[in-house]
C-alpha positions in Angstrom: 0.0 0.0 0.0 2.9 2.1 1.0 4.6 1.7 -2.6 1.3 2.1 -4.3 1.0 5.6 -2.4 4.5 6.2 -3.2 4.0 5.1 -7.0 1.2 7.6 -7.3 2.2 10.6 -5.7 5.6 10.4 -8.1 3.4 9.7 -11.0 1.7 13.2 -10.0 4.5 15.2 -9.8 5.6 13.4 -13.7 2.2 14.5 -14.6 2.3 18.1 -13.0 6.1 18.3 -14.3 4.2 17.8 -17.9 1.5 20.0 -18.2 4.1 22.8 -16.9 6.7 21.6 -20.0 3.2 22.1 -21.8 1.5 25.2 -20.6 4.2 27.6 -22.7 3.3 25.7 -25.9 -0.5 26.1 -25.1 -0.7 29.5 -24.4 1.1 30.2 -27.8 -1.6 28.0 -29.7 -4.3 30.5 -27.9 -2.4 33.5 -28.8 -2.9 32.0 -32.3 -6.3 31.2 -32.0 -7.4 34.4 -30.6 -5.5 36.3 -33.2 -7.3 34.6 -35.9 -10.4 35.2 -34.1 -10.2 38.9 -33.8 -9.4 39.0 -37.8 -12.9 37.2 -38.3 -14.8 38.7 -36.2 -15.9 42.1 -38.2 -15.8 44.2 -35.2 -12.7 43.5 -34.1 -10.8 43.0 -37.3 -9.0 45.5 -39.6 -9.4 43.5 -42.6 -12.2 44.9 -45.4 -15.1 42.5 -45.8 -13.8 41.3 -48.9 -10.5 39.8 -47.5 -12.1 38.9 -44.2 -14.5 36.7 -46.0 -11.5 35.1 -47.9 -9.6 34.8 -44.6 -8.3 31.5 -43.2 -5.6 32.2 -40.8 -2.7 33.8 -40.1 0.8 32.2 -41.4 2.7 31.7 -37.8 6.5 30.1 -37.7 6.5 26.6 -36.2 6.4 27.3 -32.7 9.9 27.6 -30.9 10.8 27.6 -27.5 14.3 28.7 -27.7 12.7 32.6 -28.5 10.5 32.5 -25.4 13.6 34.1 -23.4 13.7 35.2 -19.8 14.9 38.9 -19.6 16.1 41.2 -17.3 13.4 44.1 -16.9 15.6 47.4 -16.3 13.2 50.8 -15.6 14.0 54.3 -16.9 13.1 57.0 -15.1 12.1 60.9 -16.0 12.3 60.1 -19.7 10.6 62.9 -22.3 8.2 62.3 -24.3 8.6 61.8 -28.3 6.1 61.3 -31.0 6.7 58.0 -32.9 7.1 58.0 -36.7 4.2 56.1 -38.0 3.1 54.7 -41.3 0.4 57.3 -41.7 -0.5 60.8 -40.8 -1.5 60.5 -36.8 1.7 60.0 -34.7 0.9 58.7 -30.8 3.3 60.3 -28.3 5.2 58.1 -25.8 7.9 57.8 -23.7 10.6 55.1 -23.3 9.5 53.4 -19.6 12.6 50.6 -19.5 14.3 48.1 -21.1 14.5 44.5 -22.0 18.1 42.4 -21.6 18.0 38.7 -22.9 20.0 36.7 -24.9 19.4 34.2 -28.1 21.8 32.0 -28.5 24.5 33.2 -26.4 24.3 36.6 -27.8 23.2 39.7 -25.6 20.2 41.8 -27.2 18.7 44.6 -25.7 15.1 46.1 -26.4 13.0 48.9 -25.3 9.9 49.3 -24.2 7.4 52.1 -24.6 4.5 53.5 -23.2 1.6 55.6 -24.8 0.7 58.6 -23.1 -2.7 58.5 -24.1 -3.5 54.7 -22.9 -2.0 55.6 -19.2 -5.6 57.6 -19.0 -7.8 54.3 -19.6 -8.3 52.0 -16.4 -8.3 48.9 -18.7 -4.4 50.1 -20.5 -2.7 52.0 -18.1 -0.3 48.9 -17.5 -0.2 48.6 -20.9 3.6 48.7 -22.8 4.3 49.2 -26.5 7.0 46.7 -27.6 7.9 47.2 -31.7 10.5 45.6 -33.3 12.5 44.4 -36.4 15.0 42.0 -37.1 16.7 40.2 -40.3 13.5 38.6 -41.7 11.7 42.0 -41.7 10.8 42.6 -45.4 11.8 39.3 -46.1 9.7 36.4 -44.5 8.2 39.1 -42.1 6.3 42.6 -42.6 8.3 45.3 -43.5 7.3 47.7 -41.1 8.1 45.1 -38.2 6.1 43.2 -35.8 5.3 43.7 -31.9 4.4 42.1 -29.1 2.0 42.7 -26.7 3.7 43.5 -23.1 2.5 44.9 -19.7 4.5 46.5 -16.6 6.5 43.5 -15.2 6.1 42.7 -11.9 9.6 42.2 -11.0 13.3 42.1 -11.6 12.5 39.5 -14.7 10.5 38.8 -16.8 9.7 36.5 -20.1 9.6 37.7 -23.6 8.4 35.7 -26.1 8.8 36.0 -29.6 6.4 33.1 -30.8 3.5 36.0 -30.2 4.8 38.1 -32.3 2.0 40.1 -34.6 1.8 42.7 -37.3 0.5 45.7 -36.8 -2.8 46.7 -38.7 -1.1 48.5 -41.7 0.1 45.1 -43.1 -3.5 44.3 -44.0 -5.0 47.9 -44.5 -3.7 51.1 -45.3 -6.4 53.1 -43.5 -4.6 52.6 -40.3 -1.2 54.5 -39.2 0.7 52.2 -37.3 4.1 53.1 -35.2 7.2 52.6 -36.9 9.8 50.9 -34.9 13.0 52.7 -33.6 16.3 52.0 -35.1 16.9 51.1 -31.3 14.7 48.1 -31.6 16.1 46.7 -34.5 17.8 43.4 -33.4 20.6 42.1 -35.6 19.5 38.3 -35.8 16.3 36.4 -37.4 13.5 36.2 -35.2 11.9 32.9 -36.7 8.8 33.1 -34.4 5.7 34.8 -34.2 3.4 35.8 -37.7 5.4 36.0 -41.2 4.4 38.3 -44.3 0.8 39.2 -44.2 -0.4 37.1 -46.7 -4.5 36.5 -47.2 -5.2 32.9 -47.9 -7.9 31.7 -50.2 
């Protein structure tokens, strides 16, 4: 009885041990399915109704676990405010409110992060960070006007950044919106094989 006990409570912990290995890979497969879902749904999505009706799904990377990176969250303090450069006419103002230290690979990459004056007045944003970037697939296998992440005020010293949720920005698919350009500053010098590729409407 003893060993039985013994058996299962180690057979628990496996099983517990799994569905942690798991739960990264999962919550990417929702990130997809709820990006897809916004781009169907024709109050959430910036598609016209012509290419939403076509629309089957986003092209994602195979999912990769090697750019879902722990990184050092470092804030910056009494920072002025800029106005981004953006695809279109209307430019959002921000501030830079820290920065993001990882590596890939071995190699050190920084990144900053950005906040948005303007969503720091709504209740449901004001945690809310801008995180823009580019990388060595951009106008290649990627957007050309670079991808971001979605990312909110870390709670501590670290925090994890991963690439595999990687979007484009509205502009890719309609060029109604004015979407943020990313800084020079957050161009990183590698290929970023994670997250959505060239905004491509499947039929």
């Amino acid at each position: 009885m003893i060993l039985i006990k013994g058996f299962a409570a180690s057979l628990l912990l496996c099983l517990c041990f799994i569905l942690q290995a798991q739960s990264p890979i999962e919550e990417i497969k929702k990130f997809q399915q709820d990006l897809n879902a916004e781009y169907r749904d024709s109050k959430t999505s910036p598609l016209s109704k012509k290419d939403r009706k076509n629309f089957t799904g986003h092209d994602f990377f195979e999912i990769n676990l090697s750019l879902r990176v722990e990184a050092t969250f470092e804030p910056l303090f009494n920072q002025e405010t800029f106005k981004m450069p953006a695809t279109g006419a209307v430019q959002g103002e921000y501030r830079k409110y820290g920065l993001l230290h990882f590596q890939i690979e071995g190699q050190q990459f920084q990144l900053t992060l950005y906040q948005n004056l303007a969503l720091t007045n709504t209740a449901e944003y004001r945690d809310y960070l801008f995180l823009p970037f580019t990388d060595l697939t951009t106008g290649d296998t990627t957007y050309g006007g670079g991808r971001y992440i979605e990312f909110w005020i870390p709670n501590g010293e670290t925090t994890i950044l991963d690439f595999n949720q990687a979007y484009n920005p509205y502009c890719a698919y309609n060029v109604n919106y004015s979407c943020p350009i990313p800084p020079s500053e957050n161009h990183l010098p590698i290929k970023i094989l994670a997250g959505v590729k060239e905004p491509i409407i499947k039929y």
